[in-house]
N, CA, C and O atoms as a GROMACS GRO file, in nm:
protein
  324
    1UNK      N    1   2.001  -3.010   0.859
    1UNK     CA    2   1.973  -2.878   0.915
    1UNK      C    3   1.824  -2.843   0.903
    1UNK      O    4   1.759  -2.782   0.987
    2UNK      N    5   1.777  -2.892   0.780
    2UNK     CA    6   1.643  -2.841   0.764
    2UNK      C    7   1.527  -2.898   0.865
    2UNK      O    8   1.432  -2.835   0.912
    3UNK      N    9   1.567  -3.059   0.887
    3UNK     CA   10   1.491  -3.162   0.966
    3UNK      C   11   1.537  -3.067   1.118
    3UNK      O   12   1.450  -3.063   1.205
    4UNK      N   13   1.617  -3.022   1.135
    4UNK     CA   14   1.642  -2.939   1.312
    4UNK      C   15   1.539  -2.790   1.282
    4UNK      O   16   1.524  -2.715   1.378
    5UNK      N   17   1.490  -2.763   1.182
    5UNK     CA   18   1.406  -2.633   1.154
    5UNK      C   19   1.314  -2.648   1.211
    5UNK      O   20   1.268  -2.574   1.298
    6UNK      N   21   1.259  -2.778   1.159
    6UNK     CA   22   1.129  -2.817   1.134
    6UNK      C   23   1.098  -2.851   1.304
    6UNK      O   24   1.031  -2.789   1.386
    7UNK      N   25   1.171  -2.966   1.316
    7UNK     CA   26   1.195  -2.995   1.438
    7UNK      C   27   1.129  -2.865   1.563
    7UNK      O   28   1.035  -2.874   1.643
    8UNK      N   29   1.204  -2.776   1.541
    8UNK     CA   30   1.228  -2.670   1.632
    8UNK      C   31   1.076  -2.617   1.655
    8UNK      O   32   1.007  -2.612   1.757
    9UNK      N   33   1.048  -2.576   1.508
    9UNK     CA   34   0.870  -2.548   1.520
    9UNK      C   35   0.751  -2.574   1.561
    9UNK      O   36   0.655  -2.500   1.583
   10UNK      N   37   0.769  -2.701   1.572
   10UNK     CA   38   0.698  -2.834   1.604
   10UNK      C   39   0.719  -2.806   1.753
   10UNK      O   40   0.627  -2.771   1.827
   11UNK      N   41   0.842  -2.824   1.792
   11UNK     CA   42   0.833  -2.838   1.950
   11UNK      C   43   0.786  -2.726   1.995
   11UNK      O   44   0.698  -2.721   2.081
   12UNK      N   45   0.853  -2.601   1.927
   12UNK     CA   46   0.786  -2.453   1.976
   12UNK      C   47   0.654  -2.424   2.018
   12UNK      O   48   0.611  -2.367   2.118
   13UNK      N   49   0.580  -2.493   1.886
   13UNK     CA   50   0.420  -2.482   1.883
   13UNK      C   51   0.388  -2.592   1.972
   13UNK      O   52   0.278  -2.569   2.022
   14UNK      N   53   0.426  -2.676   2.003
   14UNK     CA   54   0.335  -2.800   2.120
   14UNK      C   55   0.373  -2.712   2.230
   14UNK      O   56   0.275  -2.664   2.287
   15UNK      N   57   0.484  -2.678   2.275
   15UNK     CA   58   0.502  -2.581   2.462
   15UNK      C   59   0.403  -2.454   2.471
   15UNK      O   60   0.344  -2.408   2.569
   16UNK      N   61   0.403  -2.413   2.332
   16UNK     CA   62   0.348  -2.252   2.367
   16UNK      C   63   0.217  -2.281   2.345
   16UNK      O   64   0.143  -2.213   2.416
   17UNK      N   65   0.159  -2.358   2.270
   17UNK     CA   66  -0.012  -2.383   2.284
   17UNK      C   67  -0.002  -2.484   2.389
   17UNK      O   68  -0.119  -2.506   2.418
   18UNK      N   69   0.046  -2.532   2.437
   18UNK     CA   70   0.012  -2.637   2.545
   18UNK      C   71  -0.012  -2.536   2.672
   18UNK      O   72  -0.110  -2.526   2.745
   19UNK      N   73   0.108  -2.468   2.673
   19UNK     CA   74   0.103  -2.359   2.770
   19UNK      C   75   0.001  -2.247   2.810
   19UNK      O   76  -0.052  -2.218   2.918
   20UNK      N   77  -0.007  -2.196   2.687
   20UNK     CA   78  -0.158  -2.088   2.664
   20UNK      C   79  -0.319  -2.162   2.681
   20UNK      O   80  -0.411  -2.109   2.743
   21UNK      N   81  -0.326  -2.291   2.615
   21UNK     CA   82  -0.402  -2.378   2.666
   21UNK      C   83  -0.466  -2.402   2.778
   21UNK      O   84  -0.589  -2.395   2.787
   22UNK      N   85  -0.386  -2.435   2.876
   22UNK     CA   86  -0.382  -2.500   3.007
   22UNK      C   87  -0.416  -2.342   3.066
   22UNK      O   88  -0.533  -2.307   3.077
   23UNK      N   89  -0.307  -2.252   3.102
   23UNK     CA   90  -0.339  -2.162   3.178
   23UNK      C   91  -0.434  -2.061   3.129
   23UNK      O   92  -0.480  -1.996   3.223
   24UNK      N   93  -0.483  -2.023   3.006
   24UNK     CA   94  -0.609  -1.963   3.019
   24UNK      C   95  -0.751  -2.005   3.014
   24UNK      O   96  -0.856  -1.940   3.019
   25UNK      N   97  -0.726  -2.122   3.002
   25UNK     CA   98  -0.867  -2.222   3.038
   25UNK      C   99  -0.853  -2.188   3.152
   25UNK      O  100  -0.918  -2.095   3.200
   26UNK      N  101  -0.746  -2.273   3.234
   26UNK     CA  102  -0.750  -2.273   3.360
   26UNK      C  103  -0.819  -2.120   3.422
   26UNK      O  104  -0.918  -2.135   3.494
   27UNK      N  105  -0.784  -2.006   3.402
   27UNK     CA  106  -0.756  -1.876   3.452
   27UNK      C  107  -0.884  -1.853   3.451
   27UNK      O  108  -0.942  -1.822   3.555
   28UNK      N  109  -0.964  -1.866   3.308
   28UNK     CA  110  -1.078  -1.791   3.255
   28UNK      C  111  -1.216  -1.933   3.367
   28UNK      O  112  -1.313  -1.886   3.426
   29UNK      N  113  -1.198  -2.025   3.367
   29UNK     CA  114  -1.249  -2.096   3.410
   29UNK      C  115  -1.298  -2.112   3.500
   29UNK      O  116  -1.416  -2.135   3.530
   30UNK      N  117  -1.152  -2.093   3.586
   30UNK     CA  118  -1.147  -2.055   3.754
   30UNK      C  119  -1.209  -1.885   3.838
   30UNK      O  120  -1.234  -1.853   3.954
   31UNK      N  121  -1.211  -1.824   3.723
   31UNK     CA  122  -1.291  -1.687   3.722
   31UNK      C  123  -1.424  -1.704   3.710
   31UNK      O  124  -1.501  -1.642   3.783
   32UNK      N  125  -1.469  -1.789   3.617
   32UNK     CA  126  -1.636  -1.801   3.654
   32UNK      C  127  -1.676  -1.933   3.699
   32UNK      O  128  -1.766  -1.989   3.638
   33UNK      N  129  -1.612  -1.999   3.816
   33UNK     CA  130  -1.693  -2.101   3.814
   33UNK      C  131  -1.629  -2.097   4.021
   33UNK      O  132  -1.697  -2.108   4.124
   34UNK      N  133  -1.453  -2.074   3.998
   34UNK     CA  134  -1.426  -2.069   4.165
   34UNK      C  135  -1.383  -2.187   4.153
   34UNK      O  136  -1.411  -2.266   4.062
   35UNK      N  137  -1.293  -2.209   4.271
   35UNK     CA  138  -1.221  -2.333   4.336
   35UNK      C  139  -1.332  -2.472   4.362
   35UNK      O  140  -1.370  -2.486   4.478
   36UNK      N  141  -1.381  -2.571   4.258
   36UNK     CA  142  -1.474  -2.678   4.275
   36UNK      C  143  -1.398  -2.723   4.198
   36UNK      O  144  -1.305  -2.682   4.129
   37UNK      N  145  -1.471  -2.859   4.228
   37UNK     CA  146  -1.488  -3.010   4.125
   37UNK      C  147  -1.542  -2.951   3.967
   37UNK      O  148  -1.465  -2.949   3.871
   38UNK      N  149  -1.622  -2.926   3.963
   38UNK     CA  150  -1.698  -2.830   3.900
   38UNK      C  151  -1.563  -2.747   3.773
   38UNK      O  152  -1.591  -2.778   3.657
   39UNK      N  153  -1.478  -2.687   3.780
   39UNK     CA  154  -1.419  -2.587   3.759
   39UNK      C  155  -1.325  -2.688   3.744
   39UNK      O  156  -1.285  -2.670   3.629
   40UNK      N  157  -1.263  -2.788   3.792
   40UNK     CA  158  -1.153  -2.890   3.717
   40UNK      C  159  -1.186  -2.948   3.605
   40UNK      O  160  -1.122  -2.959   3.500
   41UNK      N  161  -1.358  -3.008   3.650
   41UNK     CA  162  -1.409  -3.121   3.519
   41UNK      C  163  -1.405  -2.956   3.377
   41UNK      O  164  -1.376  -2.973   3.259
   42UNK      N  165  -1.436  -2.839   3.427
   42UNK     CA  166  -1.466  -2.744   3.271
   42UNK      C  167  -1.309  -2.738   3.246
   42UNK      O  168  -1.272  -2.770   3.133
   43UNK      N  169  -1.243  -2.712   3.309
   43UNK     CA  170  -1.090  -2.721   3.291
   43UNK      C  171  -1.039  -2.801   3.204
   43UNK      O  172  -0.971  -2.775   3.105
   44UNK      N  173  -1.075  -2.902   3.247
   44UNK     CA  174  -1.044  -3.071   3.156
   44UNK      C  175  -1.095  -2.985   2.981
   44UNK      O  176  -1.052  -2.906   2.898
   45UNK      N  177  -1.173  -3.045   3.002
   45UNK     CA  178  -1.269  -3.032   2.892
   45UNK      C  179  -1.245  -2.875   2.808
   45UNK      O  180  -1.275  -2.862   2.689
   46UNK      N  181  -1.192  -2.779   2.881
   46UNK     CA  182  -1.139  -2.636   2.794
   46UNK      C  183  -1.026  -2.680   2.753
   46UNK      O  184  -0.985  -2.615   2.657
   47UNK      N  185  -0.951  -2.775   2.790
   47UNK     CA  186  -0.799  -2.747   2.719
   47UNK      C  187  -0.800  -2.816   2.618
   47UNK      O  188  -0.733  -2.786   2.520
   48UNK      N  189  -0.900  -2.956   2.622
   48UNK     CA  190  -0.968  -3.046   2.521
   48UNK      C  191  -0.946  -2.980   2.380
   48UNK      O  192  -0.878  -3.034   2.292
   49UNK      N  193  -1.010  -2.862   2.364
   49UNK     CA  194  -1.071  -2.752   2.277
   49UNK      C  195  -0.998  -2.733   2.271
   49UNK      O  196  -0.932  -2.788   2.183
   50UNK      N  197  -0.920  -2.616   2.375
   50UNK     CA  198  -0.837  -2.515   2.372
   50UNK      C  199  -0.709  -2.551   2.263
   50UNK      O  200  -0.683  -2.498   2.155
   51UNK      N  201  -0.616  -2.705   2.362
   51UNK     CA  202  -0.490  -2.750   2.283
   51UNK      C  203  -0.531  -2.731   2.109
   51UNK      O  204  -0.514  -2.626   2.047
   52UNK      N  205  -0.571  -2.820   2.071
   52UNK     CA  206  -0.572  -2.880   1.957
   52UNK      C  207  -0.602  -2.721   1.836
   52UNK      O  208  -0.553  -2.706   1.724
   53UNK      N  209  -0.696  -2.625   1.911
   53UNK     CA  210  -0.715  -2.521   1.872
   53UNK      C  211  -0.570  -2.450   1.836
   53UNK      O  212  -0.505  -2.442   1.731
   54UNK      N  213  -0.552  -2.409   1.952
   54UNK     CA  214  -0.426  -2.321   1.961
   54UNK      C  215  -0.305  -2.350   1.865
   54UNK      O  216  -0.247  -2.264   1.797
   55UNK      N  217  -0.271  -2.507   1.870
   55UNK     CA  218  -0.165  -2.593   1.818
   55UNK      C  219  -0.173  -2.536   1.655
   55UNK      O  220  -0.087  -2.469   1.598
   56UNK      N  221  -0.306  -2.584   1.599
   56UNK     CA  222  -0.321  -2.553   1.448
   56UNK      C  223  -0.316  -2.434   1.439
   56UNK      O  224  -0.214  -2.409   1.374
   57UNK      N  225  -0.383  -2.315   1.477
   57UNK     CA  226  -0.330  -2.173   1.456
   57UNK      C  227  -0.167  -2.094   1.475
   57UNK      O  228  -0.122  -2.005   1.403
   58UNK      N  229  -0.110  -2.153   1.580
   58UNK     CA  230   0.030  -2.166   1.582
   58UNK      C  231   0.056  -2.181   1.434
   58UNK      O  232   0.078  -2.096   1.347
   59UNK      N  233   0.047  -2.319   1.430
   59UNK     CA  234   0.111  -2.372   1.315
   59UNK      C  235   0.093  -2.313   1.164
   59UNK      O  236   0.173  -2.336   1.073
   60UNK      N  237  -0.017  -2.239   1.154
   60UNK     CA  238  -0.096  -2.191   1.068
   60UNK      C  239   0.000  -2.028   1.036
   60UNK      O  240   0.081  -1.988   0.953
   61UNK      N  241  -0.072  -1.973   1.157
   61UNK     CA  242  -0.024  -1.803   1.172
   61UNK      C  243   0.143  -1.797   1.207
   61UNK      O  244   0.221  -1.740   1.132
   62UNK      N  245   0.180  -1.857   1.318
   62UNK     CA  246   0.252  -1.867   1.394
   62UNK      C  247   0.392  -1.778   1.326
   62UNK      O  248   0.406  -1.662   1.365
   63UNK      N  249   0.468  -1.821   1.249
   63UNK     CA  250   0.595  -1.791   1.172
   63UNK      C  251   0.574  -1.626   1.119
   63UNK      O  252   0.665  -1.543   1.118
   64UNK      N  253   0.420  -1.600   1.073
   64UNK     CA  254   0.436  -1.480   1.028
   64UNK      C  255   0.392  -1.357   1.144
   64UNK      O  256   0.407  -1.237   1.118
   65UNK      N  257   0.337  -1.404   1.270
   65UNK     CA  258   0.259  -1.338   1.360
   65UNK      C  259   0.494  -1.338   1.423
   65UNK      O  260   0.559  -1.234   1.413
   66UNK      N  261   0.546  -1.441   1.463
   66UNK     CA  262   0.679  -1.424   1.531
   66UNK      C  263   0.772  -1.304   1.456
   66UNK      O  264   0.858  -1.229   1.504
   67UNK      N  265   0.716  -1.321   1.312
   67UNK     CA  266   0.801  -1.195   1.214
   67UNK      C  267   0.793  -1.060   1.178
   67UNK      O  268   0.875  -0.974   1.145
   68UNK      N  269   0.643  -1.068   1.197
   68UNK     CA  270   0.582  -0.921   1.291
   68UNK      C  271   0.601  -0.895   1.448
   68UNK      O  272   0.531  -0.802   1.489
   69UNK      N  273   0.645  -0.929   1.502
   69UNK     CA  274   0.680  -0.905   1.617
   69UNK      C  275   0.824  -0.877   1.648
   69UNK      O  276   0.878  -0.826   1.746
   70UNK      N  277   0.873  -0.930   1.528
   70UNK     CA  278   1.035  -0.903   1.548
   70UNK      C  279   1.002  -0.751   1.507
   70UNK      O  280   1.030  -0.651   1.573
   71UNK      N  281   0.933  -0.758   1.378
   71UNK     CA  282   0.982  -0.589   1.334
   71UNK      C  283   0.929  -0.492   1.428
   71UNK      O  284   0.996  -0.390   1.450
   72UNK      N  285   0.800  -0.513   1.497
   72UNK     CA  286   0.779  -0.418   1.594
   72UNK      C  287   0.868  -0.406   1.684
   72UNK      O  288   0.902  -0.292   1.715
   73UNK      N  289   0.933  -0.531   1.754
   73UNK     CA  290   1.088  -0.503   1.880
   73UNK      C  291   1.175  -0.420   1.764
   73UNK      O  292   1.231  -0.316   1.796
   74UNK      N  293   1.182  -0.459   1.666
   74UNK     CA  294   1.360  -0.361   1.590
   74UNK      C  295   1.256  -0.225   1.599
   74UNK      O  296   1.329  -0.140   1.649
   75UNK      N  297   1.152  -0.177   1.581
   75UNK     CA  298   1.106  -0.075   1.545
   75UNK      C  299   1.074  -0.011   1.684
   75UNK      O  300   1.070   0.112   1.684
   76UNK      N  301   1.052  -0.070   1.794
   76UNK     CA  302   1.018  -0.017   1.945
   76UNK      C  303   1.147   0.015   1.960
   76UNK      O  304   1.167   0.136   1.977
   77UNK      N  305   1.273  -0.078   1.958
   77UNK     CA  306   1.412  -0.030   1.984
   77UNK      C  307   1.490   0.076   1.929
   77UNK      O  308   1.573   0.143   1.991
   78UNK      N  309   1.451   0.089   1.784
   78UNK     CA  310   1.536   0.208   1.734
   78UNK      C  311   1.449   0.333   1.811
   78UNK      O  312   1.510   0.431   1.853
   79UNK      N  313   1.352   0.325   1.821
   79UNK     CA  314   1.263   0.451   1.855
   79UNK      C  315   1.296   0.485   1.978
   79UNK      O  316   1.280   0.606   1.989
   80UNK      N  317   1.353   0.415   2.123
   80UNK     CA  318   1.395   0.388   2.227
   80UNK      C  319   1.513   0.454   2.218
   80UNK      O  320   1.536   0.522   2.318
   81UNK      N  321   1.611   0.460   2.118
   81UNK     CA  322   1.739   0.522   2.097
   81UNK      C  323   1.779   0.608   2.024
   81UNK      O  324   1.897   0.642   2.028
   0.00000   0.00000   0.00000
């Protein structure tokens, strides 16, 4: 059970920094540079950074930043009702 925990985290953190990675390089990239060659090669090279960045802070923050966020949803919801 514990090895499916672990498991789970691991995969969590590779989709969601892979994800955040890619598309705000991409986003922020494509905002100052425009549809070029140019703007793929910084692309490349931002997610370079970006992944490996993101991945370790996940992994780092990640569990306690998801557990503050729960209490703000229970705390947005009771307030909602």
């Amino acid at each position: 059970m514990m090895y499916r925990k672990h498991l789970q985290r691991l995969s969590g953190s590779l989709v969601m920094s892979s994800f955040m990675s890619v598309a705000l390089t991409g986003v922020f990239s494509f905002l100052e540079l425009g549809f070029s060659w140019m703007w793929l090669q910084v692309w490349g090279q931002g997610v370079l950074i970006a992944f490996p960045t993101a991945f370790t802070l996940d992994m780092v923050f990640g569990s306690r930043l998801r557990l503050l966020s729960g209490k703000l949803a229970d705390r947005a919801a009771s307030a909602w009702s």
